[in-house]
GULUM-343280 format. One record per atom (N, C-alpha, C, O, CB): residue number from 1; residue in one letter; atom name; z, y, x. Coordinates in steps of 0.02 Angstrom, whole numbers, padded with zeros to 5 digits. Last residue first. Glycine has a CB too. Layout:
+-----+------+------+--------+--------+--------+
:  nr : rest : atom :      z :      y :      x :
+-----+------+------+--------+--------+--------+
: NUM :    A :   CA :      Z :      Y :      X :
...
+-----+------+------+--------+--------+--------+
This chain:
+-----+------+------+--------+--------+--------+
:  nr : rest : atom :      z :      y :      x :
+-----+------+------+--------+--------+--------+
:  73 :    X :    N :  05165 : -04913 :  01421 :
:  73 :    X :   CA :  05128 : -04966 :  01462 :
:  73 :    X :    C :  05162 : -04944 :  01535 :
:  73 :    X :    O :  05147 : -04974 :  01586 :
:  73 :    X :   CB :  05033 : -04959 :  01457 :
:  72 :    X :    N :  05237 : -04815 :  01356 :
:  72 :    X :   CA :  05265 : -04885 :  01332 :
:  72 :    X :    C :  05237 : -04925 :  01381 :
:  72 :    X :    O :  05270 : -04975 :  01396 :
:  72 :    X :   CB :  05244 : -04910 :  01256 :
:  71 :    X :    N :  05193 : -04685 :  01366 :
:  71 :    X :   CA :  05248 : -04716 :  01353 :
:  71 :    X :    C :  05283 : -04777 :  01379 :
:  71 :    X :    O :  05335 : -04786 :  01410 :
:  71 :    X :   CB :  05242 : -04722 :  01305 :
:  70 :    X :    N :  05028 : -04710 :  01379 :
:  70 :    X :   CA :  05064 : -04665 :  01424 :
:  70 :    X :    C :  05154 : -04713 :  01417 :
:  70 :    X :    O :  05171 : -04761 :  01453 :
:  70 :    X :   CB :  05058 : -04565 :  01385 :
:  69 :    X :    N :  05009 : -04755 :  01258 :
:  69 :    X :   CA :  05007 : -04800 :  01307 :
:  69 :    X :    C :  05034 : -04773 :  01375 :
:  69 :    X :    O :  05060 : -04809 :  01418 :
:  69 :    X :   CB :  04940 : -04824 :  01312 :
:  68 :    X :    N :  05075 : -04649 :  01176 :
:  68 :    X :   CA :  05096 : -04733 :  01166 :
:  68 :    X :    C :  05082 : -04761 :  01237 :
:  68 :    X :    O :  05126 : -04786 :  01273 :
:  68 :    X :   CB :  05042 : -04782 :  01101 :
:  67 :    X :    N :  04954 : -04576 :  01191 :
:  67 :    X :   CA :  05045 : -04538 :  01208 :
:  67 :    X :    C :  05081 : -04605 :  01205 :
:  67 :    X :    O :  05126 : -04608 :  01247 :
:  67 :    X :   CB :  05090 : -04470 :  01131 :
:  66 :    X :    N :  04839 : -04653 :  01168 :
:  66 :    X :   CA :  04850 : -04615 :  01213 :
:  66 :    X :    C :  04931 : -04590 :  01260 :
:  66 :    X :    O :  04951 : -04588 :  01318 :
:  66 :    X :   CB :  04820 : -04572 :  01181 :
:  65 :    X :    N :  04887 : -04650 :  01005 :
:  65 :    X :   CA :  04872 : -04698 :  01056 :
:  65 :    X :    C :  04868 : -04684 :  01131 :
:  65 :    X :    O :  04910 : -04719 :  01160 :
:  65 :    X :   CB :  04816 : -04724 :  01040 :
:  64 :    X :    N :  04894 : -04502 :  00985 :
:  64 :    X :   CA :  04925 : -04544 :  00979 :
:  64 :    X :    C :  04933 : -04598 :  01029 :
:  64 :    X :    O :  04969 : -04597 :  01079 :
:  64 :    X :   CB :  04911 : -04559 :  00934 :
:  63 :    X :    N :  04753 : -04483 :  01022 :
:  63 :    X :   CA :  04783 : -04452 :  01028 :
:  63 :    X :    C :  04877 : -04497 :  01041 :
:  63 :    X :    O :  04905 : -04515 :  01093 :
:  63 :    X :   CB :  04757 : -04408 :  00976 :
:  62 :    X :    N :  04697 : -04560 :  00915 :
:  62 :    X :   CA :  04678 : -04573 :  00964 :
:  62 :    X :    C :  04722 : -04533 :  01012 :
:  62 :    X :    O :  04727 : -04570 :  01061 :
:  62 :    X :   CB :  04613 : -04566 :  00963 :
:  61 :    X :    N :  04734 : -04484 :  00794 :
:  61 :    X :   CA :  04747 : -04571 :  00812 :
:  61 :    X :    C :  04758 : -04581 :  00868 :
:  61 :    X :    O :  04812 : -04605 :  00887 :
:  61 :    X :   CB :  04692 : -04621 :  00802 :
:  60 :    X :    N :  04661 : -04381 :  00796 :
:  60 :    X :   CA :  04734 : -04380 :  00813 :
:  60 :    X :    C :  04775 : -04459 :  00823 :
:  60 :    X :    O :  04827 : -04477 :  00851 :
:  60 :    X :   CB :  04770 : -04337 :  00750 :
:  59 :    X :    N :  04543 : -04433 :  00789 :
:  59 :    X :   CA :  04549 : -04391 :  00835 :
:  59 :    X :    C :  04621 : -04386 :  00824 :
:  59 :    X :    O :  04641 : -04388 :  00882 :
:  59 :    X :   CB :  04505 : -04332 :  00832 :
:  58 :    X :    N :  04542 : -04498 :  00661 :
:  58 :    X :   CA :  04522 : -04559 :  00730 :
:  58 :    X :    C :  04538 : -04509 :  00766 :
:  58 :    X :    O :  04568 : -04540 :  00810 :
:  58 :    X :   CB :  04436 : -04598 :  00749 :
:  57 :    X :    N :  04545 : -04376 :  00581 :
:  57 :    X :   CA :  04618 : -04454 :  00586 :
:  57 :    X :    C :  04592 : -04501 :  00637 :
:  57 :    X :    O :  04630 : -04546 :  00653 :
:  57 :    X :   CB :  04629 : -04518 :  00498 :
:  56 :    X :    N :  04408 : -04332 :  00583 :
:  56 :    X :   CA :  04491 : -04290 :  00611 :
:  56 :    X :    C :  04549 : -04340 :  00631 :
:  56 :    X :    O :  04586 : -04341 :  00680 :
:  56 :    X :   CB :  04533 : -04240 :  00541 :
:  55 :    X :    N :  04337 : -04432 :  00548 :
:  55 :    X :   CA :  04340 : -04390 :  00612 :
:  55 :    X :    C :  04405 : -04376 :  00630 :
:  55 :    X :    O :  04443 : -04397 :  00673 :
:  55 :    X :   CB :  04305 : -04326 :  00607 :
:  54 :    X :    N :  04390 : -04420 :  00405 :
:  54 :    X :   CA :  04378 : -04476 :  00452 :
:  54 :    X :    C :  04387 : -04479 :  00534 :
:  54 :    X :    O :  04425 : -04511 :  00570 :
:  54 :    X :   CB :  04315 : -04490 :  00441 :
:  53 :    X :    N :  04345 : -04300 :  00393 :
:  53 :    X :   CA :  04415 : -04318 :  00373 :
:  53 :    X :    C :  04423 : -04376 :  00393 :
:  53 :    X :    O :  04483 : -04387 :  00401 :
:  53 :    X :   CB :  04432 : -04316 :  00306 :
:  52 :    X :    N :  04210 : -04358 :  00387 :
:  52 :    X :   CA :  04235 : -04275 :  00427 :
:  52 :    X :    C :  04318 : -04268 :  00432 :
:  52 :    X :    O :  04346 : -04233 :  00474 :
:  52 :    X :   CB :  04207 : -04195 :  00369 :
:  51 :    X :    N :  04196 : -04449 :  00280 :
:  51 :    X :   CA :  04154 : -04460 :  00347 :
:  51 :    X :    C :  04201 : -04387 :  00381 :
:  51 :    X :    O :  04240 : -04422 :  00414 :
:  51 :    X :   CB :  04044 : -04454 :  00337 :
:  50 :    X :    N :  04239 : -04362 :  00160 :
:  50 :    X :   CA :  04261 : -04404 :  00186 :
:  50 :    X :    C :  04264 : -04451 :  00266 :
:  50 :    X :    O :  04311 : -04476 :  00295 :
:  50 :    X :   CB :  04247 : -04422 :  00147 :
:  49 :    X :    N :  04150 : -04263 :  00168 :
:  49 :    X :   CA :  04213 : -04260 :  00164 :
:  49 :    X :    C :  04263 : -04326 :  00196 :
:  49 :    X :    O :  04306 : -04329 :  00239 :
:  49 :    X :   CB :  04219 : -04249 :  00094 :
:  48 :    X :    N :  04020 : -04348 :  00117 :
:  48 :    X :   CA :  04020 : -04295 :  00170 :
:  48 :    X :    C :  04100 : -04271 :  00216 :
:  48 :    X :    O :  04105 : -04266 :  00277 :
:  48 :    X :   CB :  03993 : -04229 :  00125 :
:  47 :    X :    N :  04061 : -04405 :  00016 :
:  47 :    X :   CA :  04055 : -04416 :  00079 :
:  47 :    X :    C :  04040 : -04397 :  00142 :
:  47 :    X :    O :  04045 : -04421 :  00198 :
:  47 :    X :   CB :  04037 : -04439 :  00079 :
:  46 :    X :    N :  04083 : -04306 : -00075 :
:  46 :    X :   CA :  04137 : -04346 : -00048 :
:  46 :    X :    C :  04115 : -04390 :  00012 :
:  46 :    X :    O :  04156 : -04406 :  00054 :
:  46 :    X :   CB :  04165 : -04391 : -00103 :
:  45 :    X :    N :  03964 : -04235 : -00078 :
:  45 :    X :   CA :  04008 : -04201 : -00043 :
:  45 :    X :    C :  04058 : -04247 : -00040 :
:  45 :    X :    O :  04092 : -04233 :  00009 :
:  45 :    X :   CB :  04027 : -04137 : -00068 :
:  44 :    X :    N :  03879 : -04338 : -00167 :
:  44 :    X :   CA :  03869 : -04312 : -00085 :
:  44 :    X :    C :  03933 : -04271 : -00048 :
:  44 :    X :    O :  03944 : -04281 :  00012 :
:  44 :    X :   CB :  03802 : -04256 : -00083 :
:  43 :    X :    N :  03930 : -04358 : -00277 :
:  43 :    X :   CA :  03942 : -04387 : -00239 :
:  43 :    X :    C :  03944 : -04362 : -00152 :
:  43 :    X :    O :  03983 : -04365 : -00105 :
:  43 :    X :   CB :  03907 : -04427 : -00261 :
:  42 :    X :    N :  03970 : -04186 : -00350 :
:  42 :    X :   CA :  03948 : -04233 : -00328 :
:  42 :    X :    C :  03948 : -04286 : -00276 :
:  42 :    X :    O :  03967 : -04265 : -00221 :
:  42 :    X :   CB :  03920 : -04216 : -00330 :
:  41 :    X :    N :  04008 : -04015 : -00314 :
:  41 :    X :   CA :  04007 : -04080 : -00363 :
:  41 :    X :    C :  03978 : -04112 : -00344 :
:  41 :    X :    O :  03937 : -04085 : -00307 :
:  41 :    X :   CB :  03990 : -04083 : -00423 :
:  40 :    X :    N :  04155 : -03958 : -00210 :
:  40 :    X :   CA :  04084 : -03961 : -00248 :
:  40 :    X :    C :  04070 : -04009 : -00283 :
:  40 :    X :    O :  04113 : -04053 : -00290 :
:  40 :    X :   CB :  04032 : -03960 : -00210 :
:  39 :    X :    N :  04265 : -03883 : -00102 :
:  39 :    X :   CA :  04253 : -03898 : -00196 :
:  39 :    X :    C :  04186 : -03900 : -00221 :
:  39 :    X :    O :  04160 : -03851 : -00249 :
:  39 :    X :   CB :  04285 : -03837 : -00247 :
:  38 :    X :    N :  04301 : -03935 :  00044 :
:  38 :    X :   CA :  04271 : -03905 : -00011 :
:  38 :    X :    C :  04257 : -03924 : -00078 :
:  38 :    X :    O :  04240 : -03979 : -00099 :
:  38 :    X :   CB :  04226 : -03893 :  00005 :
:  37 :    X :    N :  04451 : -04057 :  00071 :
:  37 :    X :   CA :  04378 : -04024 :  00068 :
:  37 :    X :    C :  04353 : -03978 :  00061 :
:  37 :    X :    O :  04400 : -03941 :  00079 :
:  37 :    X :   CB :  04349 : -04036 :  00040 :
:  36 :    X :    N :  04555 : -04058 :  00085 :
:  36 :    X :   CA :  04535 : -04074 :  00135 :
:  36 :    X :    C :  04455 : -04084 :  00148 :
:  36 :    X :    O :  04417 : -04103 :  00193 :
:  36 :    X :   CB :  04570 : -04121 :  00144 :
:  35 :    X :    N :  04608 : -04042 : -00062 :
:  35 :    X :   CA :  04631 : -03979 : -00014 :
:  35 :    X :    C :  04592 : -03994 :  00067 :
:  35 :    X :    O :  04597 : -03949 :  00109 :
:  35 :    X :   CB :  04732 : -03978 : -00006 :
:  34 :    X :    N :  04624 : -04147 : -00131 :
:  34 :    X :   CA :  04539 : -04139 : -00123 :
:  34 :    X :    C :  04541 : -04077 : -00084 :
:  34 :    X :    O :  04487 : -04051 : -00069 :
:  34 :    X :   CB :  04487 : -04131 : -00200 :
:  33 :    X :    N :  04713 : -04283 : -00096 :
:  33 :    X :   CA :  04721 : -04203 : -00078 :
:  33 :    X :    C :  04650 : -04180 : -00088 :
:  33 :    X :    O :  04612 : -04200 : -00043 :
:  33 :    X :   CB :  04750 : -04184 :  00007 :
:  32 :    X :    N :  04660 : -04396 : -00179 :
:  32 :    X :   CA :  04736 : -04365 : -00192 :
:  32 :    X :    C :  04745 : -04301 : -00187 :
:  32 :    X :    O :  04768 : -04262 : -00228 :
:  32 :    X :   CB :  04786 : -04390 : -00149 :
:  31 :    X :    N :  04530 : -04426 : -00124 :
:  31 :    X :   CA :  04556 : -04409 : -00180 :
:  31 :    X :    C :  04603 : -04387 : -00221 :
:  31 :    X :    O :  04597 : -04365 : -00278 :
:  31 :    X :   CB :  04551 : -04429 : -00192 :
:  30 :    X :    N :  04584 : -04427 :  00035 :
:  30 :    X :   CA :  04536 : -04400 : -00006 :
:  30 :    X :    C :  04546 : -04365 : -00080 :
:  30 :    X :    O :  04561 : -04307 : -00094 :
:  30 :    X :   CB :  04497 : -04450 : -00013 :
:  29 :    X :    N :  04678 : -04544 :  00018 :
:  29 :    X :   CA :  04711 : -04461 :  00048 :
:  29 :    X :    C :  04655 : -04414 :  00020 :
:  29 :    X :    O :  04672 : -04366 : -00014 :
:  29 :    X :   CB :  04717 : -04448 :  00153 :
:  28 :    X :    N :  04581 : -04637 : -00007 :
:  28 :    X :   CA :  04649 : -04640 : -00044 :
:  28 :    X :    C :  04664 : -04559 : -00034 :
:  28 :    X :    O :  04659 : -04519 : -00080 :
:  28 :    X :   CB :  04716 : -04701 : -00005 :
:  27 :    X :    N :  04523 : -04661 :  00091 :
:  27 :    X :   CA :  04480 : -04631 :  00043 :
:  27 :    X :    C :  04525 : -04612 : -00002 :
:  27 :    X :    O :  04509 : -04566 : -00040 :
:  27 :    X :   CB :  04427 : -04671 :  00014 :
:  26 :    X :    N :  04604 : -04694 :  00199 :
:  26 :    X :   CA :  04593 : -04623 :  00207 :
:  26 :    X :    C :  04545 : -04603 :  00123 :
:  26 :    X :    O :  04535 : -04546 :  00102 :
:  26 :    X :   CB :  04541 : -04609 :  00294 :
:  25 :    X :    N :  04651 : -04815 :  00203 :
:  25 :    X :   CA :  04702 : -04754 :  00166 :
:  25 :    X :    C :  04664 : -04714 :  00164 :
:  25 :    X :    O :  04677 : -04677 :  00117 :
:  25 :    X :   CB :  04769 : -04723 :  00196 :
:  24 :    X :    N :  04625 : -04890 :  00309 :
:  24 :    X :   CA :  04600 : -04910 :  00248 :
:  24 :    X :    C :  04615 : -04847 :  00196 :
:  24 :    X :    O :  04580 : -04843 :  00146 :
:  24 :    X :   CB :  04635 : -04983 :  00227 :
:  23 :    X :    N :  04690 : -04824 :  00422 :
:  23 :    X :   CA :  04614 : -04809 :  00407 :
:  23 :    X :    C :  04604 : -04823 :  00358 :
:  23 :    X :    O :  04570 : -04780 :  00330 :
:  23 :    X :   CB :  04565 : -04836 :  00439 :
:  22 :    X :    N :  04813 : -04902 :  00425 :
:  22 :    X :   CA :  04811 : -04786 :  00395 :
:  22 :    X :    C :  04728 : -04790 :  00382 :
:  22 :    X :    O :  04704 : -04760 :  00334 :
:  22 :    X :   CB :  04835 : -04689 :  00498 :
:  21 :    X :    N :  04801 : -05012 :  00470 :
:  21 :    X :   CA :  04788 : -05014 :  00408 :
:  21 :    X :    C :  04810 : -04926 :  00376 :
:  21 :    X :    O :  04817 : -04905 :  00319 :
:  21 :    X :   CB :  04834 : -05082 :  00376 :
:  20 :    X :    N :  04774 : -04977 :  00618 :
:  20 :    X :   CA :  04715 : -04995 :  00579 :
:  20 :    X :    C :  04727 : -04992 :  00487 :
:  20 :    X :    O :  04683 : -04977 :  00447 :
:  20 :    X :   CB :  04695 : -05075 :  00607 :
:  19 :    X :    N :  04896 : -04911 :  00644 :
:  19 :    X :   CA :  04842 : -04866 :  00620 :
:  19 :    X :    C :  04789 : -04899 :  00611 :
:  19 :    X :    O :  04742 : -04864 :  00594 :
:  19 :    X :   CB :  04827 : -04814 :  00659 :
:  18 :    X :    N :  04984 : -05031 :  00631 :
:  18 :    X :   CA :  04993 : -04962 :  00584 :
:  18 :    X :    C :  04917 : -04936 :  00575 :
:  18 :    X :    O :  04884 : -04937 :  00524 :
:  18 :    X :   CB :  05047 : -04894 :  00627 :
:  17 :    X :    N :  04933 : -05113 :  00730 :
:  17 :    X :   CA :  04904 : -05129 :  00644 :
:  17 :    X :    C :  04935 : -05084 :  00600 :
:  17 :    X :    O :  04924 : -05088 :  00540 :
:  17 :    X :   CB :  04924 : -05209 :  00610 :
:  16 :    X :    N :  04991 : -05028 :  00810 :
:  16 :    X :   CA :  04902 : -05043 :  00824 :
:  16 :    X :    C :  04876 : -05057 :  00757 :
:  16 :    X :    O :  04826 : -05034 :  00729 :
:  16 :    X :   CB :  04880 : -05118 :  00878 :
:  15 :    X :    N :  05123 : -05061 :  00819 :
:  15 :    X :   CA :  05080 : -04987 :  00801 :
:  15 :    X :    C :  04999 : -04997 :  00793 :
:  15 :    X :    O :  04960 : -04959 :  00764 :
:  15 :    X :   CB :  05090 : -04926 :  00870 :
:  14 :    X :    N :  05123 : -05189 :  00840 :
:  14 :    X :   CA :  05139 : -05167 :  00766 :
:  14 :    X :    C :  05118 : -05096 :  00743 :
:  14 :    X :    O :  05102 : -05073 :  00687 :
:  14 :    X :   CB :  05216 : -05171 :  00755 :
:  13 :    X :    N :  05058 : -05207 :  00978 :
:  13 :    X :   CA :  05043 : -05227 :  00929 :
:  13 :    X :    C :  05053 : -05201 :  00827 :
:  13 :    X :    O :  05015 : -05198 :  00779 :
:  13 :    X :   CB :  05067 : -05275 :  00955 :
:  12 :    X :    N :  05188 : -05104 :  01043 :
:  12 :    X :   CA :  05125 : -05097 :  01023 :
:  12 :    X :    C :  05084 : -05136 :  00990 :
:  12 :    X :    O :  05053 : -05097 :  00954 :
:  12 :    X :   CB :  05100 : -05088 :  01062 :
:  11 :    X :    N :  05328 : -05174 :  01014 :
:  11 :    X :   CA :  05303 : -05116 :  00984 :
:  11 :    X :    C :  05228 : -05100 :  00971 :
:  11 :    X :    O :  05203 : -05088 :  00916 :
:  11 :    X :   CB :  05326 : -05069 :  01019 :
:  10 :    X :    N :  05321 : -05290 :  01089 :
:  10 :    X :   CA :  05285 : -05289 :  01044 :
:  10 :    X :    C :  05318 : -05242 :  00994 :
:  10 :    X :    O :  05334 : -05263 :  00938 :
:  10 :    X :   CB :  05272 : -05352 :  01025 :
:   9 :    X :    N :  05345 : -05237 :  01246 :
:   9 :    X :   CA :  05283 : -05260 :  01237 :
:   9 :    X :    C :  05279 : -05282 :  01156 :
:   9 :    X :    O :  05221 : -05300 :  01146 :
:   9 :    X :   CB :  05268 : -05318 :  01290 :
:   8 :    X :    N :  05470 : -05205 :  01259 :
:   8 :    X :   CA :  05454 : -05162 :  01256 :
:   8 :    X :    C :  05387 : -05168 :  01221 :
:   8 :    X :    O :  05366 : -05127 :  01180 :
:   8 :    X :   CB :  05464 : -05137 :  01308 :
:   7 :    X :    N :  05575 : -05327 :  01291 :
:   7 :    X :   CA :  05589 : -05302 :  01247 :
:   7 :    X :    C :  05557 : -05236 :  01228 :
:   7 :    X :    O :  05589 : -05200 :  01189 :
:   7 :    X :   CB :  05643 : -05303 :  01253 :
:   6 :    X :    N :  05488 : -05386 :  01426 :
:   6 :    X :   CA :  05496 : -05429 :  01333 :
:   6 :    X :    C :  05512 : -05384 :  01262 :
:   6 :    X :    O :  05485 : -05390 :  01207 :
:   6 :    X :   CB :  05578 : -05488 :  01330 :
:   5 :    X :    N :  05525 : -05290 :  01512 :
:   5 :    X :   CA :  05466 : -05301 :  01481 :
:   5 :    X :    C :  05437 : -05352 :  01409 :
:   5 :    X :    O :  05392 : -05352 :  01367 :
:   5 :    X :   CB :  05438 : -05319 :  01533 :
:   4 :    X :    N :  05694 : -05218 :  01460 :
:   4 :    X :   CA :  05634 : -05281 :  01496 :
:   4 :    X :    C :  05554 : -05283 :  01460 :
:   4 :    X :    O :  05535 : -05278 :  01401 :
:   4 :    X :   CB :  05671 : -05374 :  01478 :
:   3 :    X :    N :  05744 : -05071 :  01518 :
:   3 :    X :   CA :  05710 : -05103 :  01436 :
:   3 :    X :    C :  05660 : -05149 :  01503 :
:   3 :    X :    O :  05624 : -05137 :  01551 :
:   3 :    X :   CB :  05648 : -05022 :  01354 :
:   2 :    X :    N :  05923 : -05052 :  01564 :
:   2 :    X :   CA :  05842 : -05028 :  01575 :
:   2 :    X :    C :  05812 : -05105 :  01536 :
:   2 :    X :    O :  05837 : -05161 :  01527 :
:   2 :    X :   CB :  05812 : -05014 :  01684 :
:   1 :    X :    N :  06047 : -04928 :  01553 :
:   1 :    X :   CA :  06025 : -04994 :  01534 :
:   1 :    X :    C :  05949 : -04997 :  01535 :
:   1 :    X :    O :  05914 : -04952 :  01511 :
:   1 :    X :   CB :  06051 : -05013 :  01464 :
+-----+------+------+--------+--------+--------+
């Protein structure tokens, strides 16, 4: 049985506003797992941490996105 282009084209939209709204999350995952840092005090290291853990989730995102458009386009 083969997938019409109607019935394939709005998966991606709904993944797209998956991982825009995983970004809002990340300060959230921060503070929950502090296992995705180093242990130091002060503001500076959460953002430090955070900005770097940032990195990492746009790099497997992206990734992602990538294996999607491969897929699906």
């Amino acid at each position: 049985m083969q997938i019409t282009e109607s019935e394939r084209r709005p998966f991606i939209p709904t993944f797209y506003t998956y991982l825009l709204s995983a970004r809002v999350s990340i300060n959230s995952i921060i503070y929950r797992y502090p296992w995705f840092c180093r242990r130091e005090i002060g503001d500076s290291i959460i953002i430090r941490c955070t900005i770097r853990t940032e990195v990492i989730l746009r790099y497997l995102f992206s990734l992602i996105i990538q294996e999607t458009k491969v897929a699906y386009l």
